[in-house]
C-alpha distance (Angstrom), angle and dihedral (degrees) to the residues before:
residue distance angle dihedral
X1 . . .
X2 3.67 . .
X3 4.22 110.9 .
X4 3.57 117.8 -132.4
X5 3.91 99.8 -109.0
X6 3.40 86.1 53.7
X7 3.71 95.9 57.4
X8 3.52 85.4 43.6
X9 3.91 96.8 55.3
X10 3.53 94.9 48.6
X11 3.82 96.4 52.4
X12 3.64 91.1 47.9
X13 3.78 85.6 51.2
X14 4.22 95.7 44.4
X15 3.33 93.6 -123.5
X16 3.82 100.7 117.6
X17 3.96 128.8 51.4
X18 3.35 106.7 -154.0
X19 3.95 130.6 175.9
X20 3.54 122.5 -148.1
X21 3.78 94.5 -111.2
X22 3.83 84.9 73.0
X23 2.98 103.9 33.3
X24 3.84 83.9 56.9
X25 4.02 87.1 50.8
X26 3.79 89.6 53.4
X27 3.71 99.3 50.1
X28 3.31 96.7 47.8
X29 3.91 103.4 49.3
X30 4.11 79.8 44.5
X31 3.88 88.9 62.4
X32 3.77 86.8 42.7
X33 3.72 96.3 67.9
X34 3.35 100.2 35.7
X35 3.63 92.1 58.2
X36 3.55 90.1 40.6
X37 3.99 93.3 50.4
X38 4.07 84.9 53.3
X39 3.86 102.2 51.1
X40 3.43 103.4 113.1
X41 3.93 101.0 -153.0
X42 3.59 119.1 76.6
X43 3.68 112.4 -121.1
X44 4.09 113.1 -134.8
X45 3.38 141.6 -174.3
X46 3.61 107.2 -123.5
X47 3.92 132.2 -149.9
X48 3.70 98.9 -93.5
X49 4.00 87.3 51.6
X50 3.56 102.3 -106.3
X51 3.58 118.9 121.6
X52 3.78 116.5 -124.2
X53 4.03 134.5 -158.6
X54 4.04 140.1 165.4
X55 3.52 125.0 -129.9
X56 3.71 123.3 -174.2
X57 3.84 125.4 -148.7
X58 3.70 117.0 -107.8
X59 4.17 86.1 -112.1
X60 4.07 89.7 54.3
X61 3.24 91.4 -127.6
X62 3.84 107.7 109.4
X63 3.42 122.9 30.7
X64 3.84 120.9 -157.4
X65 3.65 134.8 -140.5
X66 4.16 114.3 -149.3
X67 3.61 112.6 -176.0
X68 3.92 114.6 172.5
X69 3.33 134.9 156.8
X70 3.79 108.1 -93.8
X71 3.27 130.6 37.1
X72 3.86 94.3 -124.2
X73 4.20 90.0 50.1
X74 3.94 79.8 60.8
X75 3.74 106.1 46.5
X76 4.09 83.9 42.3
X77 3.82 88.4 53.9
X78 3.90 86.2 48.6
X79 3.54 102.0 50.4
X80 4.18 89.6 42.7
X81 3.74 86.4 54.9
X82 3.94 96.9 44.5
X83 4.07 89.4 48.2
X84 3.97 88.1 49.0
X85 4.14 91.6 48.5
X86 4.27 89.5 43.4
X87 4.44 92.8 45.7
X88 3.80 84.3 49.5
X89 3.89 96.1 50.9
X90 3.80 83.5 49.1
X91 4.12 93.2 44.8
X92 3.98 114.0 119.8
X93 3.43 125.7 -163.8
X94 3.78 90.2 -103.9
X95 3.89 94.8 59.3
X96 3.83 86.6 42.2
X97 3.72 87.6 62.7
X98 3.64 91.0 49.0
X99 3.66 98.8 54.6
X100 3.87 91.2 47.7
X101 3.26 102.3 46.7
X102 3.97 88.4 53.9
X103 3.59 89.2 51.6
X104 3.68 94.7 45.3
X105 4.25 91.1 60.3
X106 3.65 83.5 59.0
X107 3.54 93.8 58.1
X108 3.97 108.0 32.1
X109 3.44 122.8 59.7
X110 3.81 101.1 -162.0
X111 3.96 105.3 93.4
X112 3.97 86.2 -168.8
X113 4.13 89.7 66.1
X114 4.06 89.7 49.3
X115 3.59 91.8 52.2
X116 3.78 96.3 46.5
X117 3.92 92.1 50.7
X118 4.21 88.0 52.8
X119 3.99 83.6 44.5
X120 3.71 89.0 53.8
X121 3.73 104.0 34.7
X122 4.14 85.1 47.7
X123 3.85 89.3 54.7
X124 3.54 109.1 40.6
X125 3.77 105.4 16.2
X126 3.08 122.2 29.2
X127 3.47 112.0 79.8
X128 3.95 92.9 32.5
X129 3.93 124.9 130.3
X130 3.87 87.7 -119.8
X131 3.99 96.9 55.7
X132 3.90 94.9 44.8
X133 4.09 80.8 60.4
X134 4.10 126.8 100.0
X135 4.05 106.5 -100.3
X136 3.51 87.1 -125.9
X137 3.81 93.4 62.3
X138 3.82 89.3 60.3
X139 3.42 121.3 111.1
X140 4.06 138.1 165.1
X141 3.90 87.3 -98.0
X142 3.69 102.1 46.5
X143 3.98 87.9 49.4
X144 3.65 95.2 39.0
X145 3.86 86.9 58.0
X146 3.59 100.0 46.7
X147 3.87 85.9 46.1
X148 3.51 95.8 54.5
X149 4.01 94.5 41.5
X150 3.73 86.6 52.6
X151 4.17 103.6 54.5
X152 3.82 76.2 43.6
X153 3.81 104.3 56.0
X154 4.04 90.5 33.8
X155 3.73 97.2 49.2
X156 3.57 75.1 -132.3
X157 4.19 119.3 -169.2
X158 3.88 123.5 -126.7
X159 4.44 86.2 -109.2
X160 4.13 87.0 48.8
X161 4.34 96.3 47.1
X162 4.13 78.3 43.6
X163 3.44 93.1 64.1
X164 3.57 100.5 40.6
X165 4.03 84.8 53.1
X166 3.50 97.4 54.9
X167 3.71 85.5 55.7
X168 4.07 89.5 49.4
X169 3.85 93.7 47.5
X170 3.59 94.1 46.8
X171 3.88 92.9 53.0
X172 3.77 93.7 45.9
X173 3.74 90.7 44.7
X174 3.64 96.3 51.7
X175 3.86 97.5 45.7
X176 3.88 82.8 44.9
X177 4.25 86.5 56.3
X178 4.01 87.6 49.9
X179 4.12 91.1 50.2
X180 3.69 86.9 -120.7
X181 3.82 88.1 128.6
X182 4.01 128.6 21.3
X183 3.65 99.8 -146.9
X184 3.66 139.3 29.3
X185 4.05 111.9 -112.5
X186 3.87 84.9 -166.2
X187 3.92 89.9 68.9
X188 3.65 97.4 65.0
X189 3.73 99.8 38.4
X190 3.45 119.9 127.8
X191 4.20 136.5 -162.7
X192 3.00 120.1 -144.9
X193 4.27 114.0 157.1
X194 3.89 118.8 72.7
X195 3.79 125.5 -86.3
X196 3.96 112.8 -125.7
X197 4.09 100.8 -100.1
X198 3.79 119.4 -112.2
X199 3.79 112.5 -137.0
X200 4.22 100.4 -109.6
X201 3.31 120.4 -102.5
X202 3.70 127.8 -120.7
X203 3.84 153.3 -178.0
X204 4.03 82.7 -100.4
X205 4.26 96.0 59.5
X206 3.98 95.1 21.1
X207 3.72 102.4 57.9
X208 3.95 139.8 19.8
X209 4.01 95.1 -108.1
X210 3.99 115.0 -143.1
X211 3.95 100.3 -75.7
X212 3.52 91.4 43.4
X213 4.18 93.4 49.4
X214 3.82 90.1 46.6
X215 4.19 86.2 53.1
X216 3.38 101.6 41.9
X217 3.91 86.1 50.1
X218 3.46 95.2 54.7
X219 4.05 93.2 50.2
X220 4.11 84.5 53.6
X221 3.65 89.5 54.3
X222 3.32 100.4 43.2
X223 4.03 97.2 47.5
X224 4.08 84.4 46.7
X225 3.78 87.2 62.4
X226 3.61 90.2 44.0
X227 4.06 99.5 53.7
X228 3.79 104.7 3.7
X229 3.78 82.5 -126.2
X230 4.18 109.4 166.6
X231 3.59 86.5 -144.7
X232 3.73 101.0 80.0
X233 3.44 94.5 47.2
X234 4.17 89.5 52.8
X235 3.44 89.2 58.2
X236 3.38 94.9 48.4
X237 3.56 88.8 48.4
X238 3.85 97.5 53.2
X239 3.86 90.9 61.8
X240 3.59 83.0 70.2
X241 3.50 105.6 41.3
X242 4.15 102.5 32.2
X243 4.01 101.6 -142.8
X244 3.43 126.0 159.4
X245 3.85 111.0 -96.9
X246 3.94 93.6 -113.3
X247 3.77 87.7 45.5
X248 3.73 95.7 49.8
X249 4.19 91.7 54.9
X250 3.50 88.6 47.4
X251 3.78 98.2 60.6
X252 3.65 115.4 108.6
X253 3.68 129.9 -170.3
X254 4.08 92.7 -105.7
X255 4.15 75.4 72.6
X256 3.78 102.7 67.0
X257 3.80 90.6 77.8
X258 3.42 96.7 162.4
X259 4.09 133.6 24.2
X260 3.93 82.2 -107.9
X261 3.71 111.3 30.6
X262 3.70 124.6 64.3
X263 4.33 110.2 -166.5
X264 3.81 117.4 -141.6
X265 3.03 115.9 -152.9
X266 4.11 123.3 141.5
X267 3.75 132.2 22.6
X268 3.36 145.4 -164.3
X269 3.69 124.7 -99.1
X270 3.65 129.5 -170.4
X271 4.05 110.1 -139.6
X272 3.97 102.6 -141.6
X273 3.40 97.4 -153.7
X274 3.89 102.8 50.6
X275 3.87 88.0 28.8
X276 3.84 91.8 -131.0
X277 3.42 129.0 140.1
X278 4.14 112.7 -134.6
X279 4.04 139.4 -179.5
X280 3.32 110.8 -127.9
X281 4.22 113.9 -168.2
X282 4.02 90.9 -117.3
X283 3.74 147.6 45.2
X284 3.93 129.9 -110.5
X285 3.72 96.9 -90.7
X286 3.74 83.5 41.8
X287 3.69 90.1 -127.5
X288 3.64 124.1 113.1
X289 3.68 126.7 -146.1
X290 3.88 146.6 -179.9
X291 4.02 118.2 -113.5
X292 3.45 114.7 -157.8
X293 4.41 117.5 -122.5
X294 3.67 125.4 -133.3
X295 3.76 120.3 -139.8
X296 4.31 78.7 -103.4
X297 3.51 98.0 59.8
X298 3.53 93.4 39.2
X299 3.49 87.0 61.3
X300 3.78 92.5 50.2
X301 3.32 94.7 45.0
X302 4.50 88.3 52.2
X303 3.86 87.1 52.1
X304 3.59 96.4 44.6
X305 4.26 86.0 51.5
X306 3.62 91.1 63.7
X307 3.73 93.3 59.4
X308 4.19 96.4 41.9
X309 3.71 103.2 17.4
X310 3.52 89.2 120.7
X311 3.77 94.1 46.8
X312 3.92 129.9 88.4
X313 3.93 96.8 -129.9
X314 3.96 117.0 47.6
X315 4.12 85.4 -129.2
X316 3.38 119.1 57.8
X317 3.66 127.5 143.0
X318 4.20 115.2 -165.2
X319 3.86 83.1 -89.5
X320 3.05 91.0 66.9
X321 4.31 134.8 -107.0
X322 3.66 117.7 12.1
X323 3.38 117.8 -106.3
X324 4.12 136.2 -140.8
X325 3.54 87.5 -127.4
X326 3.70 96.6 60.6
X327 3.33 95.9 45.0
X328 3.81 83.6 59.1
X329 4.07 88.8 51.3
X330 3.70 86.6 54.2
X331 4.19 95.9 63.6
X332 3.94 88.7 43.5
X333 3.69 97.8 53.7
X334 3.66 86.8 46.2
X335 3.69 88.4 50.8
X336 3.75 87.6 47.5
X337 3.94 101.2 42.9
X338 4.24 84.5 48.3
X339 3.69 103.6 37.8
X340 3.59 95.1 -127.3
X341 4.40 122.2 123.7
X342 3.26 118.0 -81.8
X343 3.45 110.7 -97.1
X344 3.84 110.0 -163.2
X345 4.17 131.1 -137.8
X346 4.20 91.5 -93.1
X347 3.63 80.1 67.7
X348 3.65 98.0 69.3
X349 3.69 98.1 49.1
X350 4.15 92.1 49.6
X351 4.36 77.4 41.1
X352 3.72 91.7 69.0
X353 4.05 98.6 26.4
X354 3.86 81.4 62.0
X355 3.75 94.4 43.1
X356 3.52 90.9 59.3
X357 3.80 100.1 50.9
X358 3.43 94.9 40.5
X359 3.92 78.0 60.6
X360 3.61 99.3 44.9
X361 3.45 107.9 -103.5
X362 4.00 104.6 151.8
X363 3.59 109.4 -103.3
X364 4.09 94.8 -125.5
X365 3.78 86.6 58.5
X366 4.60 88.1 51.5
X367 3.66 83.4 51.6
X368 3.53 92.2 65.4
X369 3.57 97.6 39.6
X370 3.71 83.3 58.0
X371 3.69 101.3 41.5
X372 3.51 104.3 -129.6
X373 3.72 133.3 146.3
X374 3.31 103.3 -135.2
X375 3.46 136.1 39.0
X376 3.78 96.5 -136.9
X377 3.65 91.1 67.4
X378 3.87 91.0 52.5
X379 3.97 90.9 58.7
X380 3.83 96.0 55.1
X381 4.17 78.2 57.6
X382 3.68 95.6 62.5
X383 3.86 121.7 87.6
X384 3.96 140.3 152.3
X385 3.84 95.5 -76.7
X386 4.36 86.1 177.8
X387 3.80 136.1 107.1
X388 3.85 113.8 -108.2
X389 3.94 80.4 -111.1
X390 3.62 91.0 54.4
X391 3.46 96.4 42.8
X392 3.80 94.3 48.7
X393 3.97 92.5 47.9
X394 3.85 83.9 58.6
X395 3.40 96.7 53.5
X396 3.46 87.7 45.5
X397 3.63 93.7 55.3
X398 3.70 99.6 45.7
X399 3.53 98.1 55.7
C-alpha cells in the first residue's frame, strides 16, 4: 500500500492523478494501520475459535473485552471504536448541537419545538466562545460563566434562560447517553445575576372581566347579523365552553354526542416551517375529553347547525374550514374597532377557567374542563375575571 507521504510527494510533484474516491480509499486504510499498530492489547485467537481483544475507554476506567468471530470483524470493531473515541475528543459544542438536534426530530413529533430550539441555539449560541470549544473542555464553571454572562448581556427573562436550558440539558444529556461525557455540567450549574422582571399578570390583562365580556358579546352579535359569518358566533361560543383555539376549529358535528356534552378530540396545528395549518386526530396532552354544555351554548351551538348542518366541521365559512388564525383576527379587530388592547385567543380559555372559580366550581372539576394533566397548570389559569364594582361588593359581602 502506498504511505501517505508518498502520496503526498507525488502530488506535489504532478506525477499522480488521483480522484477523491481514492484518495478517500488511501486515507482511510492509512488510519487503519496506524490505529491498529497502536492498540496496545494483542488480539488472539482463542480455543473455541473466536478471536478475542481489549479495548479500554478513553477515561481508563473500563476496559472492554470484544471477542468475534474473525479476526477482521475484531480489528473492524477496533478501529470503529478508536474513530468514535478520536471525533468525540474533537466534538465542539456546535457539532454537538447538530447531532442532537437530528436525533431529537426522530423522537418529537412537534416540528414547531425543533424549529424553536434552532431559533434559539442560532440566537444565543451559536456563535459563542463556549460552543466553538471541544466538549471535553466543558466543565460546570466554564458553562456556569457563560450562562450567567448571557441572562446578563440579553436582559434575558426567567421563560427566555428556560428555553435556552432545555436546549443545554438536552445536549449534555444526550452526549451523557452516548458515554461521550461522565457527568452532567448542567447539574451543578448555578445562577446567580437577575432575570429582567415581567410586569405581573392579572385578572385585568389575563381575562375579559364582566363589562368587557358583555361588550365584546354584543360586537359578535351584532357583526353576525351583519355578515352571517360563523365566526362570531364561535367566539362567542368558546367563552362558554373554554377550548383551546386549535381545538375549537377542529370540532365537528360527529362531536356533540349528546345535547350536553361536546367531545374534544383533534386540533389544528399550524406547521411553522411549511406555514400550513393541519388537523391532527388528538389534542396537546394527547388526551381527549368531554366538556359539559350549558343551556347557552347549546343554543349557540342549535343556531350555528342551521348554517353548517350539512358541513363536516361546525365552522365553516364559504372558504372553506375555519381557521385558529381567524379566530385570532376576530379579537384584534374588535380591539381595533373599540380602542381597547388586544387581548389575544389564550385569553378566552383563562376567561372562562376564571369564570368558573370565581363561581365556585372546584378547581379539580376546571381541570378537566380544561384538559390538563396537572393541576398546577390549571391554577396559573385562574384570575379575577370581576369589575372593580364587583369585586368590591364581594369584599363587602364577605366581611
Amino acid at each position: 500500500m502506498i504511505d501517505i507521504q508518498t502520496l503526498q510527494d507525488a502530488i506535489d510533484c504532478g506525477i499522480l492523478p488521483l480522484d477523491e474516491t481514492f484518495l478517500r480509499q488511501q486515507l482511510e486504510m492509512s488510519k487503519r494501520e496506524r490505529i491498529l499498530k497502536n492498540h496496545p492489547f494483542a488480539i488472539k485467537q482463542q480455543t473455541n475459535g473466536r478471536w478475542q481483544t481489549y479495548y479500554r475507554e478513553p477515561d481508563g476506567k473500563k476496559r472492554i473485552c470484544i471477542q468475534l468471530a474473525t479476526k477482521e470483524k475484531v480489528e473492524d470493531r477496533l478501529v470503529a471504536l478508536y474513530k468514535e473515541a478520536e471525533n468525540n475528543e474533537k466534538l465542539t459544542l456546535n457539532k454537538l448541537f447538530d447531532e442532537w438536534i437530528r436525533y431529537k426530530e426522530t423522537v418529537t413529533e412537534s416540528d414547531n419545538t425543533i424549529l424553536r430550539h434552532k431559533q434559539q441555539y442560532r440566537k444565543y449560541l451559536q456563535d459563542s466562545d463556549l460552543f466553538q470549544k471541544e466538549l471535553k473542555k466543558v466543565d460546570h464553571l466554564s458553562l456556569q460563566s457563560f450562562a450567567n454572562k448571557m441572562i446578563k448581556d440579553n436582559k434575558m427573562s426567567s421563560k427566555q434562560w428556560q428555553n435556552v436550558k432545555t436546549i443545554l440539558n438536552g445536549m449534555f444529556g444526550y452526549a451523557m447517553d452516548k458515554e461521550m461525557i461522565s457527568s452532567n455540567p448542567m447539574d451543578r450549574l448555578k445562577i446567580s445575576v437577575k432575570f429582567r422582571q415581567i410586569p405581573r399578570k392579572t385578572g385585568k390583562t389575563e381575562t375579559f372581566n364582566t363589562a368587557e365580556l358583555n361588550d365584546l358579546t354584543h360586537y359578535l352579535e351584532e357583526k353576525f347579523h351583519e355578515t352571517e359569518d360563523i365566526i362570531y358566533l364561535a367566539v362567542e361560543l368558546n367563552f362558554l365552553i373554554g377550548l383551546r383555539v386549535g381545538e375549537l376549529v377542529a370540532l365537528k358535528w360527529d362531536d356533540w354526542t349528546d345535547m350536553t356534552h361536546l367531545h374534544v378530540c383533534r386540533e389544528e396545528t399550524r406547521n411553522q416551517k411549511k406555514k400550513k395549518y393541519l388537523i391532527v386526530e388528538h389534542t396537546k396532552t394527547h388526551q381527549d375529553r368531554y366538556v359539559p354544555l350549558i343551556p347557552k351554548a347549546i343554543s349557540l351551538l342549535s343556531r350555528i347547525r342551521e348554517y353548517t348542518c350539512n358541513e363536516e366541521y361546525i365552522f365553516v365559512r364559504e372558504s372553506g374550514r375555519v381557521s385558529s388564525r381567524q379566530v385570532s383576527y376576530v379579537l384584534e379587530r374588535y380591539a381595533k374597532d373599540t380602542g381597547n388592547p388586544i387581548k389575544r385567543t389564550h385569553k378566552m380559555r383563562k376567561t372562562y377557567a376564571s369564570a368558573l372559580n370565581a363561581n365556585g366550581v372546584p378547581v379539580d372539576a376546571i381541570r378537566e374542563c380544561l384538559g390538563h394533566s396537572n393541576l398546577q397548570t390549571t391554577m396559573s389559569y385562574l384570575y379575577n375575571p370581576l369589575t372593580d364594582e364587583e369585586t368590591y361588593e364581594r369584599i363587602k359581602k364577605a366581611l
